[in-house]
N, C-alpha and C positions, 0 to 999 in steps of 0.2 A: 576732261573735254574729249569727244569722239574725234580721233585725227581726219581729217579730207577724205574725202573719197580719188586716189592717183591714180593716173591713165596708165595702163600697161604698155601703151604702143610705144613710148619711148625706147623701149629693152628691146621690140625686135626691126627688122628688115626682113625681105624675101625672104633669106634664109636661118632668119632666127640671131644672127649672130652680128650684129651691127656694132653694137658695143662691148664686144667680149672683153677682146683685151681690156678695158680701163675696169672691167666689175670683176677683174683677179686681183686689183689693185688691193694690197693690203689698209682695211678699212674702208673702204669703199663698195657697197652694195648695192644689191638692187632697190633701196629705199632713197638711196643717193642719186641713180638715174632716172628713177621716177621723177625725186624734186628738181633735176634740172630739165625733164623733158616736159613738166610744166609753171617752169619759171621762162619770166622775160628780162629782155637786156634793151636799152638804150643805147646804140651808141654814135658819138657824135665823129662822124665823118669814118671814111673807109678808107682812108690811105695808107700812109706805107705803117703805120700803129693800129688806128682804128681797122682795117683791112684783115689785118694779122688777128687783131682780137676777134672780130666775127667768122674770119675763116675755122679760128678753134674752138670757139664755140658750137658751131655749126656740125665740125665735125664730131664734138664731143656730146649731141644730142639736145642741145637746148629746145626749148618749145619755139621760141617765140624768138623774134628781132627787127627793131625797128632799127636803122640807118638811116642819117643825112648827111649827104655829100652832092651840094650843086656843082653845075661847071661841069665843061668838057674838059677830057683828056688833051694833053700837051707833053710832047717828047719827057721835057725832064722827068715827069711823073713815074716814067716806068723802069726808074732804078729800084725804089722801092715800093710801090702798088702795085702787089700781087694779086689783085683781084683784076685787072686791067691788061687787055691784048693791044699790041704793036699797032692793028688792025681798024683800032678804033680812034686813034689819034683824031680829033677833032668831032668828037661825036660825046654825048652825056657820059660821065661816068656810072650813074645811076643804074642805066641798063644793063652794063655789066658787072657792076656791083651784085644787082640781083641774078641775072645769068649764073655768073660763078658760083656763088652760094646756094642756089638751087641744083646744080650741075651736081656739087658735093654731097646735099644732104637735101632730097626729093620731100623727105618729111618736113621740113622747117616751113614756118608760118614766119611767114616774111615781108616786111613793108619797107621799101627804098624810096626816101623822100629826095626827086632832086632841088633842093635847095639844103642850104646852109643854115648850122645852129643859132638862133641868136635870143632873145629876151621874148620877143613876139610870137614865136611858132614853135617851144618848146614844151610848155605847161603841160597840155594836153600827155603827150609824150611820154614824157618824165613820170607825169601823175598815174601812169598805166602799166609802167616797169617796175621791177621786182631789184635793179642793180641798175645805173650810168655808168657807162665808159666815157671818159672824159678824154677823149685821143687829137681835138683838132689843134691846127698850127699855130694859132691868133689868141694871145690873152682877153680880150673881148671876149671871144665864145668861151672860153675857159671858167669865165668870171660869171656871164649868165647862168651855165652850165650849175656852177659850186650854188648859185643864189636858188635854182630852180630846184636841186636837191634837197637843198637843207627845207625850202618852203614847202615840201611835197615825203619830208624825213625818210628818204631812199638815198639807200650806200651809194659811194660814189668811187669806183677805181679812177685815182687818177694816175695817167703815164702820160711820160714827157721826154722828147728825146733831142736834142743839135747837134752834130757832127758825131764826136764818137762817143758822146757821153749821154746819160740818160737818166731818170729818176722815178720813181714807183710808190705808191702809198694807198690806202683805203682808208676815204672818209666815212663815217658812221654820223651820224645830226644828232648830237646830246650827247654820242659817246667818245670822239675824236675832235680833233680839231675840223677845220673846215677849210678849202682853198687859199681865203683871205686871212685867217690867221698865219698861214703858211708863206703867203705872198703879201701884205698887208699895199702894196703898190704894186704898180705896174712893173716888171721889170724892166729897167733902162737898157737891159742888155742884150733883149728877146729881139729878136729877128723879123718878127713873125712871119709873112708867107714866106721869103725867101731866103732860108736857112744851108747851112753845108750839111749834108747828110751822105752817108753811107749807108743802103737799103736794108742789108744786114743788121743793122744798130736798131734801124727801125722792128724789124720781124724779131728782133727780139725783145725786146719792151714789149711789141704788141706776144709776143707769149707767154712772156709772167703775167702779164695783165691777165690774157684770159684765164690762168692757173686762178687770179685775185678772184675774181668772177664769180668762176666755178667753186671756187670755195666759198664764197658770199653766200652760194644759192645753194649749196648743198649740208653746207655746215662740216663739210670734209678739210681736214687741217686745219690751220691757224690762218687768218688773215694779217696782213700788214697792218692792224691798227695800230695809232699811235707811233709807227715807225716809218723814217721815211727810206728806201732805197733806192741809195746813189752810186753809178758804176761809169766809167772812165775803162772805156773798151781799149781804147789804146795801148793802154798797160796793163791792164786788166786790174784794175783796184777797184775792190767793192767796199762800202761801210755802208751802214746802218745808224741813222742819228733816231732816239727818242723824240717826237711831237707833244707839245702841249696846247690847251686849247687857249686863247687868247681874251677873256672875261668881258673883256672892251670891244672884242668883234665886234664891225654894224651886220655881218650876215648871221653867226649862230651867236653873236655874247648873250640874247635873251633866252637862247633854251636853257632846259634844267641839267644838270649833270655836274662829270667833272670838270673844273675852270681853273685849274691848278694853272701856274705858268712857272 
């Protein structure tokens, strides 16, 4: 089969040289920036994870990015949402959502939705990305999010983070487990909107993530699948547990695949 025909713009800027540094990367080529300067990304909410994931995406040449994050900015917000000025307190986030990300990278094709991810106003969304980022606060959106992927069979980074501890994985629909095998309940223990966070914890989850991503979409190293990673900043203790898919799932048990548990 004759490969696509890929957009050259991605490789340069004004002066040719926008992506240098990352196309010295051992393994990584100009066939690698191509497919992420025409892949797209999902991602649900810009804060102090989701923020961090499209700020490096952005800077790392993606084509495309859709973002949803309703609501105005509010004080606490700006320990960790680096997309967001002091300046703006009580005014949409959205607007600067899009401001900053364009500020960085003039070439991204860019859609800032102010409203929030839920069941109703995702499909569309989801059905038209190449990867989801799965970054927002509320297991609600988390759970639409995992159902909208798997019905639409588009990878799904998920990251997750509370005070100083955090968690990382990539779903795949048929080849991974799925959100709900992973959480089969709600957890009793989830915070949701209003969590103890350290901004730091957040920027960094949201930059493995985009590392997940960018590997999804380029096919450059290994992805998280089938693993999950969890780290406790505090101490700094990382592990790594194996996933299995859960056969009984109500979201993916009917795809084909592996169902090993």
């Amino acid at each position: 089969m004759k490969s696509p025909a890929l957009n050259p713009a991605p490789l340069m800027s004004a002066d040719g040289r926008k992506y240098e540094r990352q196309l010295v990367l051992h393994g990584f080529g100009p066939e690698h920036q191509r497919a992420l300067g025409n892949a797209s990304a999902f991602i649900a909410r810009g804060g102090g994870v989701g923020g961090t994931v499209a700020l490096y995406l952005a800077a790392a040449g993606i084509g495309r990015i859709v973002l949803m994050h309703g609501g105005d900015l509010d004080w606490p917000d700006l320990n960790r949402q680096i997309l967001m000025r002091e300046d703006g307190v009580g005014t949409p986030r959205a607007a600067m959502i899009r401001e900053s990300l364009l500020r960085l990278n003039a070439d991204l094709e860019l859609t800032v939705l102010d409203e929030n991810p839920d069941e109703r106003n995702i499909n569309e969304w989801i059905a038209g990305a190449d990867v989801v980022c799965d970054c927002p606060p509320t297991f609600e959106e988390r759970y639409a999010l995992n159902a909208a992927s798997v019905r639409h069979r588009k990878p799904m980074v998920e990251a997750a983070m509370i005070g100083m501890e955090a968690h990382l994985t990539v779903f795949v629909p048929g080849q991974t487990p799925c959100l709900r095998c992973l959480y089969p309940d709600f957890p009793v223990d989830w915070c949701g909107q209003s969590f103890p966070v350290l901004g730091a914890v957040s920027g960094m989850v949201g930059c493995l993530a985009a590392i997940e991503a960018i590997k999804v979409l380029t096919g450059f190293g290994k992805p998280l699948l089938n693993q999950l990673l969890t780290f406790d900043t505090e101490v700094h203790e990382y592990r790594k547990f194996m996933l299995r898919r859960d056969p009984a799932c109500p979201v993916c048990g009917h795809l084909p695949g592996e169902t090993s548990s």
